[in-house]
C-alpha positions as CSV (number, residue, x, y, z in Angstrom):
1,X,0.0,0.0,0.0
2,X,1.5,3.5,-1.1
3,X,1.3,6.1,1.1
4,X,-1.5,8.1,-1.2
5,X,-3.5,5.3,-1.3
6,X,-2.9,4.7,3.1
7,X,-4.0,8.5,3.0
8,X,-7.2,8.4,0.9
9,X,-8.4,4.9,2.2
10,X,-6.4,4.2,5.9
11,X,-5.8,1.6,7.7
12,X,-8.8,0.0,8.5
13,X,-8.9,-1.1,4.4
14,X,-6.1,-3.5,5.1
15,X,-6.3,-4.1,8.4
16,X,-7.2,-8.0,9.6
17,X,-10.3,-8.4,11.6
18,X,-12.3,-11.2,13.4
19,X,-11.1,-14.4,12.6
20,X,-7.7,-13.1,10.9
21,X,-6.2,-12.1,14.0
22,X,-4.3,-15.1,16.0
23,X,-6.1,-14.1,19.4
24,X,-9.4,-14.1,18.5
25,X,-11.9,-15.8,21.0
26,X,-15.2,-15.7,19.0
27,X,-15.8,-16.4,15.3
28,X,-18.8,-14.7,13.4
29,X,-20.8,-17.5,14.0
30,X,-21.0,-16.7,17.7
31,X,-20.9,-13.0,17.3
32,X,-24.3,-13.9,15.1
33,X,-25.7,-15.9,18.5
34,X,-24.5,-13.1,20.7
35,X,-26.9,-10.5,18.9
36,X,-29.8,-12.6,18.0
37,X,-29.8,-14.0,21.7
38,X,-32.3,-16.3,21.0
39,X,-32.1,-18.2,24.2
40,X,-32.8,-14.9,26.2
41,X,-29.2,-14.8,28.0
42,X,-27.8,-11.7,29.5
43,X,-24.3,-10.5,29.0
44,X,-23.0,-11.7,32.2
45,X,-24.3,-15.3,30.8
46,X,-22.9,-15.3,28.0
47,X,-19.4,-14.3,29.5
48,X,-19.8,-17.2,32.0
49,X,-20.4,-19.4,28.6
50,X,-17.4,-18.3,26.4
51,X,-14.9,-16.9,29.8
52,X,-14.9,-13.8,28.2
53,X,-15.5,-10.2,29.9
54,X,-18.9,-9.1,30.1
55,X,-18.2,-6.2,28.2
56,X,-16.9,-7.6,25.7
57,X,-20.3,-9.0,24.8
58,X,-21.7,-5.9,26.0
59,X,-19.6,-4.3,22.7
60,X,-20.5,-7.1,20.4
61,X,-24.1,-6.7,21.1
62,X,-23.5,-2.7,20.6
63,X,-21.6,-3.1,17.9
64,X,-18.8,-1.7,19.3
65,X,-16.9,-5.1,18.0
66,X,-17.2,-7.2,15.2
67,X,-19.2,-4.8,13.4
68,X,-17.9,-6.0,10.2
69,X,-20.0,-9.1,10.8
């Protein structure tokens, strides 16, 4: 990437996301569950499921993360 192109289109164009990055926990499939919540779980629940921070779901379901998906 030139730096014109870096300029007019940043980082986030080539940046890895979701699955691409080596330390990533969920996978879209899960981010899809999160936010449909079909089984009526709160965020503290699903945490307690995946042993992730509440606020982390709390971003997913705000679309604070994983909003690619």
């Amino acid at each position: 990437m030139t730096r014109q192109e870096y300029l007019l289109y940043g980082a986030k164009s080539c940046a890895k996301r979701g699955n691409e990055l080596p330390q990533a926990k969920l996978n879209e499939s899960i981010v899809r569950e999160i936010r449909k919540n079909a089984e009526g779980l709160t965020a503290r629940q699903w945490a307690a499921r995946l042993n992730l921070h509440v606020r982390t779901i709390e971003a997913v379901r705000q679309l604070r993360r994983w909003a690619h998906v």
